[in-house]
C-alpha positions as CSV (number, residue, x, y, z in Angstrom):
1,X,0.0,0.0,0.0
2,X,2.6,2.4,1.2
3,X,4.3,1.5,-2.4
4,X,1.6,2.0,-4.4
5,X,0.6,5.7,-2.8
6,X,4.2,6.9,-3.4
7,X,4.2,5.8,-6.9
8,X,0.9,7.8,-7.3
9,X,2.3,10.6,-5.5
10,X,5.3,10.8,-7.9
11,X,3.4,10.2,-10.9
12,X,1.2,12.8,-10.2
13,X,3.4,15.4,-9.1
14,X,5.8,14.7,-11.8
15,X,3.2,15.3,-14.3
16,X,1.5,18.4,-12.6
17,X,5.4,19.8,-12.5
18,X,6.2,18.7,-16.2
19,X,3.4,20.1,-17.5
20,X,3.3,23.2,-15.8
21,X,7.0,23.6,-16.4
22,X,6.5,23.1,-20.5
23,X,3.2,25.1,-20.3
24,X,5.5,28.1,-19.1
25,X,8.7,27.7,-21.1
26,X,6.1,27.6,-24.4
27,X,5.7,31.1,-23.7
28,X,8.5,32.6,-21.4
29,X,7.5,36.1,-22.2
30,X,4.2,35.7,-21.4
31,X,4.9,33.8,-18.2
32,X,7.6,36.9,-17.1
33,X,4.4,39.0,-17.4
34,X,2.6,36.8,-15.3
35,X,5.3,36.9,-12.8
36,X,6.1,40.9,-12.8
37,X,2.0,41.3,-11.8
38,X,2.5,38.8,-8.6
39,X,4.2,42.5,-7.3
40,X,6.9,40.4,-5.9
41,X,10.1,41.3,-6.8
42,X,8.9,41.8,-10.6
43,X,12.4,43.4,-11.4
44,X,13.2,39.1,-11.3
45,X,10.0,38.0,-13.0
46,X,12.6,37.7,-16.5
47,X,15.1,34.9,-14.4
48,X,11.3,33.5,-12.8
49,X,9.9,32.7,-16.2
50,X,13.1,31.1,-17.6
51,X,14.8,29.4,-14.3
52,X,10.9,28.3,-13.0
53,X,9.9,25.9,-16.2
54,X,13.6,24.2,-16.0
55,X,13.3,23.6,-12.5
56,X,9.6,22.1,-12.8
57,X,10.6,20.2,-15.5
58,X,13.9,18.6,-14.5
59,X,12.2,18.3,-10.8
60,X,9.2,16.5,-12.3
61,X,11.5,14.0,-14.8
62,X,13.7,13.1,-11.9
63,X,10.5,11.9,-9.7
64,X,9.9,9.6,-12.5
65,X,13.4,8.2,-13.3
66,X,14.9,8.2,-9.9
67,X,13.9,5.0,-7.9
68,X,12.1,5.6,-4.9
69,X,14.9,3.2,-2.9
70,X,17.9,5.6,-4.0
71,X,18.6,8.3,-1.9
72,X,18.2,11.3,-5.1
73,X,14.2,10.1,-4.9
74,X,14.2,11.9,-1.5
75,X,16.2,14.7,-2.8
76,X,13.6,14.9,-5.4
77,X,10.7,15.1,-3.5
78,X,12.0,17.9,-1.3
79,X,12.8,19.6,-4.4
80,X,8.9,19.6,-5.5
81,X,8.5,20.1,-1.9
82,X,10.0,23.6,-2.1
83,X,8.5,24.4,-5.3
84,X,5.0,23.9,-3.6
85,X,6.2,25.6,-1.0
86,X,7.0,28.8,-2.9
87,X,4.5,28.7,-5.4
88,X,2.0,28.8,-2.7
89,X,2.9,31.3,-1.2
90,X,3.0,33.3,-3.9
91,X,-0.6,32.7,-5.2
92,X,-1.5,33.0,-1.4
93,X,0.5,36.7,-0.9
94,X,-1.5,37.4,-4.2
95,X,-4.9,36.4,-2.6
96,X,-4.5,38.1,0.6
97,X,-2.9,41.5,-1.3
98,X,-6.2,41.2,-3.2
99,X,-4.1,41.8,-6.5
100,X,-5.7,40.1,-9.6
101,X,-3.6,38.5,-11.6
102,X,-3.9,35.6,-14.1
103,X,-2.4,32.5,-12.5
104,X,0.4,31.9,-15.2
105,X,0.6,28.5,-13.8
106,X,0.2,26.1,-16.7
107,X,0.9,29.0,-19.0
108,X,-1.6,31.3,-20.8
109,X,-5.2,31.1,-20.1
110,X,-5.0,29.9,-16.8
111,X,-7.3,32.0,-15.5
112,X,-7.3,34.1,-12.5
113,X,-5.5,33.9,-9.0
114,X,-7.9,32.6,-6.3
115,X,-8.7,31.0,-3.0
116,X,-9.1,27.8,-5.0
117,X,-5.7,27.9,-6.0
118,X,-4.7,28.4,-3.2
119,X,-6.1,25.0,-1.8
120,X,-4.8,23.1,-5.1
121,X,-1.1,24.7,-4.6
122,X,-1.9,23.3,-0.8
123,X,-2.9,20.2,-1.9
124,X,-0.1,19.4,-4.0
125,X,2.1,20.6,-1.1
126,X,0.4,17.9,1.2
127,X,1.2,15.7,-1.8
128,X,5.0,16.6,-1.8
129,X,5.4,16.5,1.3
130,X,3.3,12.9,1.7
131,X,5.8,11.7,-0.4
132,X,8.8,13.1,1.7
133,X,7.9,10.7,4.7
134,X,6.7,7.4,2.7
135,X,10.4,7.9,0.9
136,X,13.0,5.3,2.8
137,X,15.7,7.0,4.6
138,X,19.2,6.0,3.5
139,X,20.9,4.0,6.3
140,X,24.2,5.3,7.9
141,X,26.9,3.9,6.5
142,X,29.2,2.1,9.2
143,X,32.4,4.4,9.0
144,X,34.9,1.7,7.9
Protein backbone atom coordinates (compact mmCIF):
# COMPACT_ATOMS: atom_id res chain seq x y z
CA UNK A 1 0.00 0.00 0.00
CA UNK A 2 2.58 2.44 1.16
CA UNK A 3 4.29 1.49 -2.45
CA UNK A 4 1.60 2.01 -4.38
CA UNK A 5 0.63 5.68 -2.84
CA UNK A 6 4.18 6.93 -3.37
CA UNK A 7 4.15 5.81 -6.86
CA UNK A 8 0.93 7.84 -7.28
CA UNK A 9 2.27 10.59 -5.52
CA UNK A 10 5.33 10.81 -7.93
CA UNK A 11 3.43 10.22 -10.85
CA UNK A 12 1.16 12.85 -10.24
CA UNK A 13 3.44 15.43 -9.13
CA UNK A 14 5.83 14.69 -11.83
CA UNK A 15 3.15 15.27 -14.31
CA UNK A 16 1.49 18.37 -12.59
CA UNK A 17 5.43 19.80 -12.55
CA UNK A 18 6.21 18.68 -16.17
CA UNK A 19 3.39 20.09 -17.50
CA UNK A 20 3.31 23.22 -15.85
CA UNK A 21 6.95 23.64 -16.37
CA UNK A 22 6.45 23.14 -20.55
CA UNK A 23 3.22 25.11 -20.34
CA UNK A 24 5.52 28.14 -19.14
CA UNK A 25 8.68 27.72 -21.11
CA UNK A 26 6.11 27.61 -24.40
CA UNK A 27 5.70 31.13 -23.67
CA UNK A 28 8.48 32.61 -21.37
CA UNK A 29 7.48 36.14 -22.19
CA UNK A 30 4.21 35.75 -21.36
CA UNK A 31 4.88 33.79 -18.15
CA UNK A 32 7.60 36.90 -17.11
CA UNK A 33 4.38 39.01 -17.42
CA UNK A 34 2.57 36.76 -15.32
CA UNK A 35 5.31 36.86 -12.82
CA UNK A 36 6.09 40.85 -12.76
CA UNK A 37 2.01 41.28 -11.83
CA UNK A 38 2.47 38.84 -8.62
CA UNK A 39 4.22 42.52 -7.28
CA UNK A 40 6.89 40.42 -5.95
CA UNK A 41 10.11 41.30 -6.80
CA UNK A 42 8.95 41.83 -10.63
CA UNK A 43 12.41 43.41 -11.37
CA UNK A 44 13.16 39.08 -11.27
CA UNK A 45 10.01 38.02 -13.00
CA UNK A 46 12.58 37.75 -16.55
CA UNK A 47 15.08 34.87 -14.37
CA UNK A 48 11.35 33.48 -12.76
CA UNK A 49 9.91 32.69 -16.22
CA UNK A 50 13.15 31.10 -17.62
CA UNK A 51 14.75 29.37 -14.35
CA UNK A 52 10.90 28.26 -12.98
CA UNK A 53 9.87 25.94 -16.22
CA UNK A 54 13.61 24.22 -16.00
CA UNK A 55 13.29 23.55 -12.50
CA UNK A 56 9.58 22.05 -12.81
CA UNK A 57 10.55 20.24 -15.52
CA UNK A 58 13.92 18.63 -14.52
CA UNK A 59 12.17 18.33 -10.82
CA UNK A 60 9.19 16.48 -12.31
CA UNK A 61 11.48 13.97 -14.75
CA UNK A 62 13.74 13.06 -11.93
CA UNK A 63 10.51 11.89 -9.70
CA UNK A 64 9.92 9.60 -12.51
CA UNK A 65 13.36 8.24 -13.27
CA UNK A 66 14.92 8.16 -9.88
CA UNK A 67 13.89 5.03 -7.93
CA UNK A 68 12.06 5.55 -4.85
CA UNK A 69 14.86 3.17 -2.90
CA UNK A 70 17.87 5.64 -4.05
CA UNK A 71 18.59 8.34 -1.95
CA UNK A 72 18.24 11.31 -5.06
CA UNK A 73 14.24 10.05 -4.88
CA UNK A 74 14.21 11.90 -1.53
CA UNK A 75 16.16 14.65 -2.85
CA UNK A 76 13.58 14.93 -5.41
CA UNK A 77 10.66 15.14 -3.46
CA UNK A 78 12.00 17.87 -1.26
CA UNK A 79 12.75 19.61 -4.43
CA UNK A 80 8.94 19.60 -5.46
CA UNK A 81 8.47 20.12 -1.92
CA UNK A 82 10.00 23.55 -2.05
CA UNK A 83 8.51 24.42 -5.29
CA UNK A 84 4.96 23.94 -3.61
CA UNK A 85 6.19 25.57 -0.99
CA UNK A 86 7.00 28.83 -2.87
CA UNK A 87 4.49 28.67 -5.45
CA UNK A 88 1.98 28.77 -2.65
CA UNK A 89 2.91 31.31 -1.24
CA UNK A 90 3.01 33.32 -3.93
CA UNK A 91 -0.64 32.72 -5.17
CA UNK A 92 -1.51 32.98 -1.41
CA UNK A 93 0.47 36.67 -0.92
CA UNK A 94 -1.55 37.42 -4.19
CA UNK A 95 -4.95 36.44 -2.56
CA UNK A 96 -4.52 38.12 0.59
CA UNK A 97 -2.90 41.46 -1.29
CA UNK A 98 -6.22 41.22 -3.24
CA UNK A 99 -4.12 41.77 -6.53
CA UNK A 100 -5.72 40.11 -9.63
CA UNK A 101 -3.62 38.46 -11.64
CA UNK A 102 -3.90 35.56 -14.12
CA UNK A 103 -2.38 32.50 -12.45
CA UNK A 104 0.39 31.87 -15.16
CA UNK A 105 0.56 28.50 -13.81
CA UNK A 106 0.17 26.09 -16.71
CA UNK A 107 0.88 29.00 -19.00
CA UNK A 108 -1.55 31.27 -20.80
CA UNK A 109 -5.18 31.11 -20.06
CA UNK A 110 -5.01 29.93 -16.80
CA UNK A 111 -7.27 31.98 -15.46
CA UNK A 112 -7.30 34.13 -12.45
CA UNK A 113 -5.46 33.86 -9.00
CA UNK A 114 -7.95 32.60 -6.32
CA UNK A 115 -8.69 30.97 -3.04
CA UNK A 116 -9.11 27.79 -4.96
CA UNK A 117 -5.69 27.94 -6.04
CA UNK A 118 -4.68 28.45 -3.21
CA UNK A 119 -6.12 25.04 -1.78
CA UNK A 120 -4.80 23.05 -5.14
CA UNK A 121 -1.13 24.69 -4.58
CA UNK A 122 -1.93 23.32 -0.80
CA UNK A 123 -2.94 20.18 -1.86
CA UNK A 124 -0.07 19.39 -3.97
CA UNK A 125 2.11 20.65 -1.09
CA UNK A 126 0.41 17.85 1.24
CA UNK A 127 1.21 15.69 -1.79
CA UNK A 128 5.03 16.58 -1.78
CA UNK A 129 5.45 16.46 1.33
CA UNK A 130 3.34 12.88 1.71
CA UNK A 131 5.82 11.68 -0.44
CA UNK A 132 8.76 13.14 1.69
CA UNK A 133 7.88 10.67 4.66
CA UNK A 134 6.66 7.43 2.69
CA UNK A 135 10.38 7.86 0.86
CA UNK A 136 13.01 5.32 2.85
CA UNK A 137 15.68 7.04 4.64
CA UNK A 138 19.16 5.96 3.54
CA UNK A 139 20.91 4.05 6.28
CA UNK A 140 24.17 5.30 7.87
CA UNK A 141 26.85 3.93 6.46
CA UNK A 142 29.16 2.11 9.18
CA UNK A 143 32.40 4.44 9.00
CA UNK A 144 34.92 1.73 7.86
Amino acid sequence: MKNALSLLLRLGLAIVLVWAGVAKWRDATAFAIDVSNYRLFPALAPYVAIMLPMCEIVVGLALIVIPSRNRWARAAALASALLMAMLTFAVAQVVARGINVSCGCFGGNSGPVTSLTVVRDLALLSGALLLLALLPRPSAKSPH
